[in-house]
PASEBA-1860 file (N, C-alpha, C; in nm, 3 decimals):
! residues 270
1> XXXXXXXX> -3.731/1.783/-3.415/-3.609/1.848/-3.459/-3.639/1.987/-3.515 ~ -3.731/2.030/-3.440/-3.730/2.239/-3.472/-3.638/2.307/-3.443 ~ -3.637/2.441/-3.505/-3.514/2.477/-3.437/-3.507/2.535/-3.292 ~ -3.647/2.541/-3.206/-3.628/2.539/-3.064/-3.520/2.453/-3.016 ~ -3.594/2.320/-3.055/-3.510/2.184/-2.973/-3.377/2.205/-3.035 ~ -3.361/2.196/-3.182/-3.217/2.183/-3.209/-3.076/2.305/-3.112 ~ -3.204/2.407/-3.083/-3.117/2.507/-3.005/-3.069/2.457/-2.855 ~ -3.198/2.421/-2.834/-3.158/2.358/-2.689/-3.058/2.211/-2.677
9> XXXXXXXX> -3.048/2.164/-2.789/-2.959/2.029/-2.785/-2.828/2.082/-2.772 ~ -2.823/2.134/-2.903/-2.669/2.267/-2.887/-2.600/2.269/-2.777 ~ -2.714/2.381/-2.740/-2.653/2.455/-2.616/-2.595/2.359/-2.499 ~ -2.700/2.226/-2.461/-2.674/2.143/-2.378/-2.573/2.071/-2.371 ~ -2.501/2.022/-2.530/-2.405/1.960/-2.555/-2.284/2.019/-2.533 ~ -2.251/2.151/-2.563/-2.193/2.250/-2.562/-2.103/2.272/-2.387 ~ -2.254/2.269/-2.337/-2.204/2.309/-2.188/-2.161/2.188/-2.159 ~ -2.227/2.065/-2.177/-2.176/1.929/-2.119/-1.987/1.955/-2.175
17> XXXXXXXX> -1.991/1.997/-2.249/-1.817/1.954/-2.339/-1.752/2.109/-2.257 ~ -1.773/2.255/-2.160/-1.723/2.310/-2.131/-1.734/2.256/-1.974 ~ -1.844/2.198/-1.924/-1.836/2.145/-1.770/-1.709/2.082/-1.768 ~ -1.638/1.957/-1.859/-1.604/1.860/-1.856/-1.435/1.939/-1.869 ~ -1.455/1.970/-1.958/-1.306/2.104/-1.989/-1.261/2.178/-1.840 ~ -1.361/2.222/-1.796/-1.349/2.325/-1.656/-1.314/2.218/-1.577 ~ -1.425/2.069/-1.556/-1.347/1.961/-1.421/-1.209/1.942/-1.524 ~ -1.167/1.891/-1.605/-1.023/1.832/-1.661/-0.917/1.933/-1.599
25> XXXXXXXX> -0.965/2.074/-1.591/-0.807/2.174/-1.581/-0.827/2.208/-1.396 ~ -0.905/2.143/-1.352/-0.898/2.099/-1.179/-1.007/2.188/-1.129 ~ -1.083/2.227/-1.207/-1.200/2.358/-1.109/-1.282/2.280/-1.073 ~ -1.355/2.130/-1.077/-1.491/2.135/-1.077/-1.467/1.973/-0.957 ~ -1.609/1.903/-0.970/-1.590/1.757/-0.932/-1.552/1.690/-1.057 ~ -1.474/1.555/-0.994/-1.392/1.490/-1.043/-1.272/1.523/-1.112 ~ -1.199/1.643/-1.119/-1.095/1.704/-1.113/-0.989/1.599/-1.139 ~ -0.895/1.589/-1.250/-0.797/1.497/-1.297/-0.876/1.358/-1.347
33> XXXXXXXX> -0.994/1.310/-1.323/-1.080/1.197/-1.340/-1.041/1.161/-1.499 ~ -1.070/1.313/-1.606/-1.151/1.238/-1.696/-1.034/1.215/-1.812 ~ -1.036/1.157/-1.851/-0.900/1.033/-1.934/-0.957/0.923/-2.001 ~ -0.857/0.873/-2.098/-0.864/0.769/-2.137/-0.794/0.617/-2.076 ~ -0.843/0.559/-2.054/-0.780/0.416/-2.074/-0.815/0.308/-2.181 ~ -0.723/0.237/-2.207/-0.707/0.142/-2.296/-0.725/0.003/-2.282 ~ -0.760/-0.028/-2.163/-0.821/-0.167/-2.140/-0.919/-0.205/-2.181 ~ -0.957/-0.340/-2.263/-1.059/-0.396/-2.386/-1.181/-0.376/-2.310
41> XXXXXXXX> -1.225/-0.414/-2.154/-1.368/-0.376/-2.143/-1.377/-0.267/-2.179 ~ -1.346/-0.122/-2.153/-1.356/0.010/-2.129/-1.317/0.065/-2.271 ~ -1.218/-0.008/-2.332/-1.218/-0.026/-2.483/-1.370/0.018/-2.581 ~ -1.400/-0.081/-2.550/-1.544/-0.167/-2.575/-1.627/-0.069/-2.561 ~ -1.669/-0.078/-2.443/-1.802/0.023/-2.355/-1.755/0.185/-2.454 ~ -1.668/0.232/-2.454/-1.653/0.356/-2.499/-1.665/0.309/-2.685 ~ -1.646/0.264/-2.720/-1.665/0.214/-2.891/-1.850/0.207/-2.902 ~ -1.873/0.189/-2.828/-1.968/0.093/-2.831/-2.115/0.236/-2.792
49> XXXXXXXX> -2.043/0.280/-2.709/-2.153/0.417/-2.627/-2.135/0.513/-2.794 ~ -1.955/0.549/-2.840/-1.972/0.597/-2.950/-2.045/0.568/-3.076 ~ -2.050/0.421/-3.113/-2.208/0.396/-3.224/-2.313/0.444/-3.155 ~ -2.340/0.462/-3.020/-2.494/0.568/-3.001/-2.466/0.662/-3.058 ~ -2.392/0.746/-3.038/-2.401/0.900/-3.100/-2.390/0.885/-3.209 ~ -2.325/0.758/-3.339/-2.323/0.764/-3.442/-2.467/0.789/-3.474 ~ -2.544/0.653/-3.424/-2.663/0.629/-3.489/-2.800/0.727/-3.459 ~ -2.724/0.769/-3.348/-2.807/0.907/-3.306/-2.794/1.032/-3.409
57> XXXXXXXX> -2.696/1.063/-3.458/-2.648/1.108/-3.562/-2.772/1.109/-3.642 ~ -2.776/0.997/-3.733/-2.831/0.948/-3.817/-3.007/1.000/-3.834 ~ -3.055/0.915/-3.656/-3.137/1.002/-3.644/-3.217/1.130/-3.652 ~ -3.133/1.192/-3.624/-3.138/1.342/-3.607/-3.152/1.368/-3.762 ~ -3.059/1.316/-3.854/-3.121/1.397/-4.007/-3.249/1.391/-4.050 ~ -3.303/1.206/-3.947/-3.416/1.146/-3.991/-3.557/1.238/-3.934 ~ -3.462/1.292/-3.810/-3.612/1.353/-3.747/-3.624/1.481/-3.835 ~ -3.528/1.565/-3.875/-3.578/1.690/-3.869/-3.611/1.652/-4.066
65> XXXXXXXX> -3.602/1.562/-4.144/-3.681/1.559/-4.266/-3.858/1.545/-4.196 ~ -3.817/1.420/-4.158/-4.000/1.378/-4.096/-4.051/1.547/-4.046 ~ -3.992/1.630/-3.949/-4.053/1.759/-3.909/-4.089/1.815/-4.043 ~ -4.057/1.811/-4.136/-4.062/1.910/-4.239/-4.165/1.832/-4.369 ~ -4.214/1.650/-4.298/-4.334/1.656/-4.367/-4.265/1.521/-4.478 ~ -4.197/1.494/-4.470/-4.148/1.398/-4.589/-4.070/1.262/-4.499 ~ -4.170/1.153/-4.542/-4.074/1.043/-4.453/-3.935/1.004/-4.483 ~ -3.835/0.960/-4.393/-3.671/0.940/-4.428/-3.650/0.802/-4.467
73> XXXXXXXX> -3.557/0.750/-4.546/-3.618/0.598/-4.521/-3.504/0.544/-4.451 ~ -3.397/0.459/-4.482/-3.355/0.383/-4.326/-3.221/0.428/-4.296 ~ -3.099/0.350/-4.246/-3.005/0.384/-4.156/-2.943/0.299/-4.248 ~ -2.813/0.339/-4.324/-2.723/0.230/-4.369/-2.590/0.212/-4.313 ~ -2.472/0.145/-4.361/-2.335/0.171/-4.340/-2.258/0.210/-4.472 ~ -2.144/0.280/-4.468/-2.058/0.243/-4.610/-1.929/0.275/-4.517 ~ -1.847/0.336/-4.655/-1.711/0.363/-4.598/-1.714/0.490/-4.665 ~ -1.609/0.564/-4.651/-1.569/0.672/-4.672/-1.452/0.734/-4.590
81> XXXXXXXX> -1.315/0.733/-4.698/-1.205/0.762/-4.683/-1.138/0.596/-4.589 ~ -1.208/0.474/-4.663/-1.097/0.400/-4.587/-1.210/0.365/-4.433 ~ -1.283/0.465/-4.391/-1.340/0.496/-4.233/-1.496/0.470/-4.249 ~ -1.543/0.340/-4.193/-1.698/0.314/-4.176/-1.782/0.436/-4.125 ~ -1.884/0.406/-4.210/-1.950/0.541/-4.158/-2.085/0.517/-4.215 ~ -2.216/0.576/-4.078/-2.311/0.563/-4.106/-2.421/0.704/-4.218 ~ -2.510/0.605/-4.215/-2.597/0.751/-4.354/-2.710/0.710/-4.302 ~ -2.789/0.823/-4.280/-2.940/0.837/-4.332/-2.995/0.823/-4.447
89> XXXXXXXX> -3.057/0.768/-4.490/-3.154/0.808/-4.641/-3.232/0.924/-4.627 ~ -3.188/1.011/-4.679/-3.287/1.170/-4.661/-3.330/1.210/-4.792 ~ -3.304/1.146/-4.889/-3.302/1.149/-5.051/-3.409/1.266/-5.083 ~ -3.541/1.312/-5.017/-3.673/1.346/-5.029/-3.598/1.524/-4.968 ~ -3.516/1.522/-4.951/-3.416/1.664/-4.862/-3.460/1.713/-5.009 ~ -3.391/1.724/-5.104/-3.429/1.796/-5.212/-3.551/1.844/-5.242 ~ -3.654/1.807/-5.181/-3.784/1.878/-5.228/-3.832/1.980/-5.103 ~ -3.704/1.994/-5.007/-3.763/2.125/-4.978/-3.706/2.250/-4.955
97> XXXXXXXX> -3.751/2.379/-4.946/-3.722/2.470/-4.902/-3.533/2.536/-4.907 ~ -3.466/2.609/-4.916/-3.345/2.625/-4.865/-3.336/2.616/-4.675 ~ -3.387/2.672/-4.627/-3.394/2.640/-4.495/-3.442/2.535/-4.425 ~ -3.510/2.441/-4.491/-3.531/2.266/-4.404/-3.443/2.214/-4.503 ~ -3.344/2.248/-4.586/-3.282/2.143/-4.653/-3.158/2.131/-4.543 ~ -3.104/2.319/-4.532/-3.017/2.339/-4.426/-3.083/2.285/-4.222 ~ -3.181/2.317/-4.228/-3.185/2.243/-4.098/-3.131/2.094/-4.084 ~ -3.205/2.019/-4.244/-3.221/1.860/-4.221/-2.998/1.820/-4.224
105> XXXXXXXX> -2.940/1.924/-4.322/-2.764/1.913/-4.286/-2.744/1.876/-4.177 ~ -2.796/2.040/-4.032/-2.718/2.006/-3.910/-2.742/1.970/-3.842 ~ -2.894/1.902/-3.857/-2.936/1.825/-3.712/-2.878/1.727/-3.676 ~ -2.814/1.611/-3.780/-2.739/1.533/-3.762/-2.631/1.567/-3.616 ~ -2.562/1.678/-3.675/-2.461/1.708/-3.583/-2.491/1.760/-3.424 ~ -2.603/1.833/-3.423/-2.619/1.890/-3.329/-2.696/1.760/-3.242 ~ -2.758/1.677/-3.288/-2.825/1.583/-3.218/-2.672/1.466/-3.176 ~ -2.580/1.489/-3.242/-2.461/1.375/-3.178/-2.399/1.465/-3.076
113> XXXXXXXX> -2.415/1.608/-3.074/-2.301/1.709/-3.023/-2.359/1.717/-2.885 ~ -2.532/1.727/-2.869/-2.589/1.704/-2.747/-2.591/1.570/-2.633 ~ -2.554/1.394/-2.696/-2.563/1.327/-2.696/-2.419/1.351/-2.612 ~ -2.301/1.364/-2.707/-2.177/1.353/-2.670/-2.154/1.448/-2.554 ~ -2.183/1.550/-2.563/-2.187/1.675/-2.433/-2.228/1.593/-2.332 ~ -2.366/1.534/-2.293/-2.457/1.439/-2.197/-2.348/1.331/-2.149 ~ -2.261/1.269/-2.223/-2.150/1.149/-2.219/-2.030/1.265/-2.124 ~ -2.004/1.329/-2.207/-1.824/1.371/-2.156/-1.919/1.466/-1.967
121> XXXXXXXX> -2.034/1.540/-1.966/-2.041/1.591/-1.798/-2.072/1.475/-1.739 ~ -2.140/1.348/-1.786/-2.091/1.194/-1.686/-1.971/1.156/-1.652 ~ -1.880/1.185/-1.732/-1.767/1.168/-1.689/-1.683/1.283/-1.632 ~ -1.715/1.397/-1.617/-1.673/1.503/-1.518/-1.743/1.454/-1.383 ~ -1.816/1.355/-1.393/-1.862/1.335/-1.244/-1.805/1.205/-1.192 ~ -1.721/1.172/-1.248/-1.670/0.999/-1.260/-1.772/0.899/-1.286 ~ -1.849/0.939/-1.317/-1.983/0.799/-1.386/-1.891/0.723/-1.513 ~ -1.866/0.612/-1.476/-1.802/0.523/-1.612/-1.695/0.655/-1.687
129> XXXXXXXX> -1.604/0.706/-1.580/-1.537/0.828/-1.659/-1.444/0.802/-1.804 ~ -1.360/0.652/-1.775/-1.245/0.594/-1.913/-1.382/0.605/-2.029 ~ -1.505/0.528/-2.017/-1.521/0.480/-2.133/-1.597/0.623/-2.198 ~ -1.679/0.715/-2.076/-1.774/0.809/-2.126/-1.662/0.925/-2.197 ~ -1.513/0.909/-2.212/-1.456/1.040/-2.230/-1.417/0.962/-2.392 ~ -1.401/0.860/-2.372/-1.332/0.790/-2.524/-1.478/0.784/-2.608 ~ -1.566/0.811/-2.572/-1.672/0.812/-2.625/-1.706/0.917/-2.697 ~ -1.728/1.018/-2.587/-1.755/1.172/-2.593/-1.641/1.285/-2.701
137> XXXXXXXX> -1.521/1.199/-2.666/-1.382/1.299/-2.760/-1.424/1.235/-2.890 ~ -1.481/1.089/-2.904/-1.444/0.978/-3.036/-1.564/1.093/-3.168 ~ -1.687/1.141/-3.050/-1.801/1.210/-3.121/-1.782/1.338/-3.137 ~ -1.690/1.391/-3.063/-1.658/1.537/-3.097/-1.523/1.480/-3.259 ~ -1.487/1.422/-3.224/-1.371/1.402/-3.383/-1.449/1.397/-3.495 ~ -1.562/1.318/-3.494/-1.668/1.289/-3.573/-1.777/1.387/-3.592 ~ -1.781/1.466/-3.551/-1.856/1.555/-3.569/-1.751/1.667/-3.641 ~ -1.609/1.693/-3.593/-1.548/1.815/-3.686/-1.509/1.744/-3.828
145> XXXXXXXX> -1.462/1.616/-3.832/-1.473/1.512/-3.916/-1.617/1.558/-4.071 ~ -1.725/1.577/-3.980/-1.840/1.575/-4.085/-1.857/1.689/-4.126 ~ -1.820/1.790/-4.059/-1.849/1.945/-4.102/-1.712/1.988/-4.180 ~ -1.605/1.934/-4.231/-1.508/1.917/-4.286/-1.604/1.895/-4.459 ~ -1.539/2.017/-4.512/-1.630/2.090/-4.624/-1.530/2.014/-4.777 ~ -1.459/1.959/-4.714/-1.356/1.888/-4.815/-1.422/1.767/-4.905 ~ -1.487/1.717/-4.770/-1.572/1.521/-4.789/-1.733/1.539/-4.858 ~ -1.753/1.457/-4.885/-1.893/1.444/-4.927/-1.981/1.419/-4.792
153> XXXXXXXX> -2.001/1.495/-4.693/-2.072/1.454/-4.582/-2.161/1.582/-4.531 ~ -2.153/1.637/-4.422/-2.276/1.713/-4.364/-2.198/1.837/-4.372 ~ -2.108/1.854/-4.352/-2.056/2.037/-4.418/-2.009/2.064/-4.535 ~ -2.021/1.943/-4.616/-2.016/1.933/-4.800/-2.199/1.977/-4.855 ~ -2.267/1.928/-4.764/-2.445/1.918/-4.840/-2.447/2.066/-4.744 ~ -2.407/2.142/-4.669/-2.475/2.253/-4.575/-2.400/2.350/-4.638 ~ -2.278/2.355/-4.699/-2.182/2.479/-4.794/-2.278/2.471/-4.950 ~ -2.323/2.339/-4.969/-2.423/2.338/-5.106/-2.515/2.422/-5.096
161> XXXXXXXX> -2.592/2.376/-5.006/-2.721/2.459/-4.974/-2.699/2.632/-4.926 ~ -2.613/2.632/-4.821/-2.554/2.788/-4.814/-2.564/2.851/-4.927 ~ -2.494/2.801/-5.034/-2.464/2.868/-5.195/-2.557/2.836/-5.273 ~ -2.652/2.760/-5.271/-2.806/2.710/-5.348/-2.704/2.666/-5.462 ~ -2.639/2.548/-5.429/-2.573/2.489/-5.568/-2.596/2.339/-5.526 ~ -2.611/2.321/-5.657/-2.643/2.096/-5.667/-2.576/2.060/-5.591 ~ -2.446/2.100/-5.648/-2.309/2.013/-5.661/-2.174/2.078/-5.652 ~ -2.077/2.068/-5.566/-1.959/2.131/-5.551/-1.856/2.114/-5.639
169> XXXXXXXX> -1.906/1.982/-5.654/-1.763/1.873/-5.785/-1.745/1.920/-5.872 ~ -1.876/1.956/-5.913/-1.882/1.999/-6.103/-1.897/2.137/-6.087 ~ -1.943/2.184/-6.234/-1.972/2.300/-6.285/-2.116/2.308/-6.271 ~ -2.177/2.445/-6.228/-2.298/2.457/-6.160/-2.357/2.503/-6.297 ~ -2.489/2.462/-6.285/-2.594/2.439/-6.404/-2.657/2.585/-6.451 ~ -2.647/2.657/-6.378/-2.718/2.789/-6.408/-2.597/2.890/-6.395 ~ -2.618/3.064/-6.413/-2.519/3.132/-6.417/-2.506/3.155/-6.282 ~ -2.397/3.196/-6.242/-2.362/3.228/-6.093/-2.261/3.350/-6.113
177> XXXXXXXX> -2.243/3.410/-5.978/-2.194/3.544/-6.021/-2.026/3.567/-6.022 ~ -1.981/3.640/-6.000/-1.810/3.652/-6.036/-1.778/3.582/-5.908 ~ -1.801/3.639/-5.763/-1.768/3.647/-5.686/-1.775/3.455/-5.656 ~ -1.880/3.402/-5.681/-1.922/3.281/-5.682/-1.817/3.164/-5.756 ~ -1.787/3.211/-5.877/-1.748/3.170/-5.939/-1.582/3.177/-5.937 ~ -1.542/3.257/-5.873/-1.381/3.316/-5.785/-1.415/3.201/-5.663 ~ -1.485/3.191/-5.611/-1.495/3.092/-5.435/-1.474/2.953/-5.505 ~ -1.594/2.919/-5.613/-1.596/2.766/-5.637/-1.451/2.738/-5.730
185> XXXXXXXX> -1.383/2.801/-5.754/-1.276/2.803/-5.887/-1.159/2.724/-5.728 ~ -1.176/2.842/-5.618/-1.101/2.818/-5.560/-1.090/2.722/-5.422 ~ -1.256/2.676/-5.430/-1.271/2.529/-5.357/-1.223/2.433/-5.422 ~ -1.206/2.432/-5.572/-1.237/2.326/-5.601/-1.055/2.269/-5.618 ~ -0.984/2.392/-5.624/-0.858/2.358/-5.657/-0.828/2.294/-5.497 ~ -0.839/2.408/-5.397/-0.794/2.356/-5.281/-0.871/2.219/-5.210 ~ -0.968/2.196/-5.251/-0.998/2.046/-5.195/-0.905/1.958/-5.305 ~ -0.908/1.946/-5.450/-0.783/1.877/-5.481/-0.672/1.850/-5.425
193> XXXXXXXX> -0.607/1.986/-5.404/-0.487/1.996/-5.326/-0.495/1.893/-5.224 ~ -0.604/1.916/-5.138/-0.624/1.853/-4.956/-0.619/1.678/-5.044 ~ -0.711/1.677/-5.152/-0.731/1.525/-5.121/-0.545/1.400/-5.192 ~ -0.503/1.551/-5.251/-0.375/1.457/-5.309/-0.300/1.473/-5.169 ~ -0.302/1.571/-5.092/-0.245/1.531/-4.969/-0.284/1.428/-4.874 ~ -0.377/1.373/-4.857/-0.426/1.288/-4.809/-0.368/1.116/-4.896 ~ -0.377/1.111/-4.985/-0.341/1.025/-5.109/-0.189/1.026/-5.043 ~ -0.105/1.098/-4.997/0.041/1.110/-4.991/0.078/1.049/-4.829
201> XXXXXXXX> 0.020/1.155/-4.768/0.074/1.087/-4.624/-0.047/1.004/-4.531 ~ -0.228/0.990/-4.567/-0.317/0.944/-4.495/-0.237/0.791/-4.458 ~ -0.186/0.689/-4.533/-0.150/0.548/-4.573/-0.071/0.576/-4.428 ~ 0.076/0.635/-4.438/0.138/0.605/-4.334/0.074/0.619/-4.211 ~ -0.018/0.744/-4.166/-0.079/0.776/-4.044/-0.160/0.625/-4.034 ~ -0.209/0.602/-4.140/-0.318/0.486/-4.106/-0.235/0.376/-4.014 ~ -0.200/0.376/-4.096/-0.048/0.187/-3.999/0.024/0.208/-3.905 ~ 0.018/0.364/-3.880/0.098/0.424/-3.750/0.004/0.402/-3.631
209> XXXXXXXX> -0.089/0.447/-3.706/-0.259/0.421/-3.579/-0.262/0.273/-3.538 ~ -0.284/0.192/-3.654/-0.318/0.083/-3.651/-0.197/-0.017/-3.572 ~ -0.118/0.011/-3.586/0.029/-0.022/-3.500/0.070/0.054/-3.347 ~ -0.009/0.148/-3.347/-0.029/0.189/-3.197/-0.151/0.150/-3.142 ~ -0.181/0.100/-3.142/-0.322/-0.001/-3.115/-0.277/-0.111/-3.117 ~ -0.220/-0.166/-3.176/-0.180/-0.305/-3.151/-0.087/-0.319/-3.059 ~ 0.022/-0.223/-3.037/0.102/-0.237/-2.931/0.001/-0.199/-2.799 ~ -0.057/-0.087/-2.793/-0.120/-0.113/-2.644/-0.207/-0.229/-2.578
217> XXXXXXXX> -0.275/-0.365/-2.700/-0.306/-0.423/-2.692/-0.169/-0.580/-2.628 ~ -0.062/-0.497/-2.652/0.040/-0.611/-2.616/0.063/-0.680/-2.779 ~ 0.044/-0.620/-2.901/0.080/-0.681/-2.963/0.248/-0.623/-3.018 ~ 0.368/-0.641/-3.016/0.469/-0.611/-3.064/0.485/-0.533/-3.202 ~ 0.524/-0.409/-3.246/0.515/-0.345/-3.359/0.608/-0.451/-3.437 ~ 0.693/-0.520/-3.411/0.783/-0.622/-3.528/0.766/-0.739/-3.495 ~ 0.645/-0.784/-3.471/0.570/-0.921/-3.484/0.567/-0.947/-3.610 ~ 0.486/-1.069/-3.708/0.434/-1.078/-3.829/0.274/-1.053/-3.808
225> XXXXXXXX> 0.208/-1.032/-3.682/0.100/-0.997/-3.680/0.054/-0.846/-3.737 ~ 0.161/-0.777/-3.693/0.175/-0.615/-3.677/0.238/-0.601/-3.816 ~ 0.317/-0.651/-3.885/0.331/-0.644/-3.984/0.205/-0.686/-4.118 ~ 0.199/-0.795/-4.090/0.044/-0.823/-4.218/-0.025/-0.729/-4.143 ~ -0.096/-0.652/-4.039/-0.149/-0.533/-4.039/-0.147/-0.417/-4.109 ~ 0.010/-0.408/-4.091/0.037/-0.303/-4.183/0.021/-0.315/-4.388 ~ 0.121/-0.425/-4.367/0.028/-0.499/-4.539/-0.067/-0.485/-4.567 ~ -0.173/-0.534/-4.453/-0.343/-0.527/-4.477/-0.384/-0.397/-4.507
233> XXXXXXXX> -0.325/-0.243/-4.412/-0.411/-0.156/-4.422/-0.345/-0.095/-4.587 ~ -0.222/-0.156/-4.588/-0.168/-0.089/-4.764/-0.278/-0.111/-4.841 ~ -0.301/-0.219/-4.850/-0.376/-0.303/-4.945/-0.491/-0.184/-4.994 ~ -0.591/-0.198/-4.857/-0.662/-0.151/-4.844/-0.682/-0.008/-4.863 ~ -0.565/0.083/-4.877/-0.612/0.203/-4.856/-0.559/0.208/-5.063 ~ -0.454/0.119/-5.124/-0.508/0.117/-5.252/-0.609/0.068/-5.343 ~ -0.639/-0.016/-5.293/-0.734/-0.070/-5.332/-0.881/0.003/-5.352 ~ -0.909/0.063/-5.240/-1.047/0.137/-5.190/-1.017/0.292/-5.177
241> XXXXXXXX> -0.921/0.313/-5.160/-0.934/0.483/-5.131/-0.847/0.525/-5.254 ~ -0.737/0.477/-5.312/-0.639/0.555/-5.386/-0.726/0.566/-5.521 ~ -0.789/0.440/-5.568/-0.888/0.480/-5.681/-0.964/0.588/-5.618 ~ -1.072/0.601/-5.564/-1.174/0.658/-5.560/-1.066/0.836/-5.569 ~ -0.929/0.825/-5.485/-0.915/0.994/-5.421/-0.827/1.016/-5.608 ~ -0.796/0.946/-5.676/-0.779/0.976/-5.801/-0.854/1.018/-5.859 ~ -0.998/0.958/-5.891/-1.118/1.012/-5.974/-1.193/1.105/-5.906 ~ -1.154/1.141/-5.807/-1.250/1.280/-5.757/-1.128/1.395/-5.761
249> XXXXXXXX> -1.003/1.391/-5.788/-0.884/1.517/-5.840/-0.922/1.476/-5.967 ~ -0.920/1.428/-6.062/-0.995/1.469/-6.205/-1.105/1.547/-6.217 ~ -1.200/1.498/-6.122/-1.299/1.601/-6.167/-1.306/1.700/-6.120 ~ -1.249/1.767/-6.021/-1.234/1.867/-5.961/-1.130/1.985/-5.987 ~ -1.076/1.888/-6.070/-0.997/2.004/-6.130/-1.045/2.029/-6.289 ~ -1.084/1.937/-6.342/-1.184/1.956/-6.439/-1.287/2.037/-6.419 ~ -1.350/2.093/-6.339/-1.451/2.166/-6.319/-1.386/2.306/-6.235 ~ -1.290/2.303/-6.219/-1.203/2.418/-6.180/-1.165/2.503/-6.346
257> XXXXXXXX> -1.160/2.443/-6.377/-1.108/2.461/-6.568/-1.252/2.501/-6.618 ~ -1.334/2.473/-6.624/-1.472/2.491/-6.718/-1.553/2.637/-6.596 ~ -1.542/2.622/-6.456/-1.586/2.686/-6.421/-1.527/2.882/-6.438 ~ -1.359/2.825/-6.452/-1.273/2.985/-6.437/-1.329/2.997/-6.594 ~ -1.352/2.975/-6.704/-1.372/2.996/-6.848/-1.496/3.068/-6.835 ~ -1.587/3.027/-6.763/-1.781/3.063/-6.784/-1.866/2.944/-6.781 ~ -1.956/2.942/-6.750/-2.037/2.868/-6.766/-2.133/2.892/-6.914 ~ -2.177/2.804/-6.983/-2.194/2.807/-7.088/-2.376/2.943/-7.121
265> XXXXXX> -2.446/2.921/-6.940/-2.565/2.969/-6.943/-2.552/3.122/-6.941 ~ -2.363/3.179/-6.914/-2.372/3.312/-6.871/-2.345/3.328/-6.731 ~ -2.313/3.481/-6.722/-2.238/3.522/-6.620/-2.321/3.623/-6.517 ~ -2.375/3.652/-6.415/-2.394/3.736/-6.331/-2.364/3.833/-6.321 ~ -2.344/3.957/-6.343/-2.235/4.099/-6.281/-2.211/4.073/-6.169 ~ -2.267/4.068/-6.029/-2.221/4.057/-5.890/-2.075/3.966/-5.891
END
């Protein structure tokens, strides 16, 4: 994971996702091919090709720590926002450098973005085209998904490191300069903002999803199946997300407040 290779993954993924664009609008082979369908094998196969690129993902943070000399330790699951999601253990990222901390951020991405590129020009050629495109779009969502500077994920730790700061949440430990201190005043309000919006309308989108899925499956939106679905995902998105998106607008606006005042170490001129 150097940045030769990481360049060349890029680039490869890149073109795989403009080949596939150029056959979709009728220039290339397989022309009109590449689509989704919704039938459970092809379902499946495309869910299923997408945990590669997850866990490939994963990989990729793992390789480019190991390049830089520090072993990674394993592959977990959690959730986040309600949405399963895999992690590397890279914990040992902190002991190096500003530039392998920032490599070890985007390799993640660039190693799913090459993966997924490789998936969506198989399916500009009609190779398994339903499942390789539900695959390939599922890893491009997931990838703008992670670089989404809002979440605690891979463009939350790569805007840290950009700015050589711990922590986005809080108030930064050393002095930082006006200009710094004008940006974080005003991340911190507008990710509040984003996450009480999310808190407001994420719930309905969720059961809207989850209820359009069940109908293409043949399940009826005014069944009692489709309904305790919808119950279920309420539950769930108070239960697990409405705490957590409460206590992260406290502190973020708490540290919007301590940061516009000064930091206690002093101020920068710049």
């Amino acid at each position: 994971a150097g940045n030769r290779g990481l360049a060349v993954m890029g680039l490869l993924g890149g073109g795989g996702y403009l080949v596939a664009g150029y056959s979709y609008a009728g220039g290339g082979a397989g022309s009109g091919q590449v689509g989704f369908s919704w039938d459970l094998g092809t379902t499946a196969a495309g869910l299923g090709l997408f945990l590669l690129t997850a866990v490939w993902h994963e990989l990729g943070h793992a390789a480019a720590l190991a390049r830089s000399g520090y072993p990674p330790g394993g592959i977990g699951a959690g959730v986040l926002f309600v949405i399963p999601v895999l992690f590397a253990d890279v914990t040992a990222v902190g002991a190096l450098p500003r530039a392998g901390r920032i490599r070890v951020d985007v390799s993640g991405t660039i190693f799913q973005l090459g993966l997924g590129g490789a998936f969506m020009a198989l399916a500009s050629l009609n190779i398994f085209a339903p499942a390789m495109t539900l695959a390939a779009s599922s890893a491009l969502l997931a990838i703008s998904w992670s670089l989404f500077p809002f979440i605690r994920s891979d463009g939350y730790w790569l805007l840290c490191d950009l700015l050589e700061l711990v922590d986005l949440d809080r108030p930064p430990s050393k002095p930082i300069s006006k200009r710094l201190r004008v940006f974080l005043v005003g991340y911190q309000l507008t990710n509040a903002a984003f996450l009480l919006m999310i808190g407001v309308f994420f719930p309905w989108r969720i059961i809207a999803l989850l209820l359009g899925v069940a109908h293409r499956f043949g399940i009826s939106q005014n069944s009692p199946a489709a309904k305790w679905l919808a119950v279920a995902a309420g539950v769930v998105f108070l239960g697990v997300m409405g705490i957590g998106i409460t206590q992260r607008i406290v502190i973020l606006v708490r540290s919007a407040w301590a940061v516009a005042k000064g930091p206690p170490g002093g101020l920068q001129p710049r």
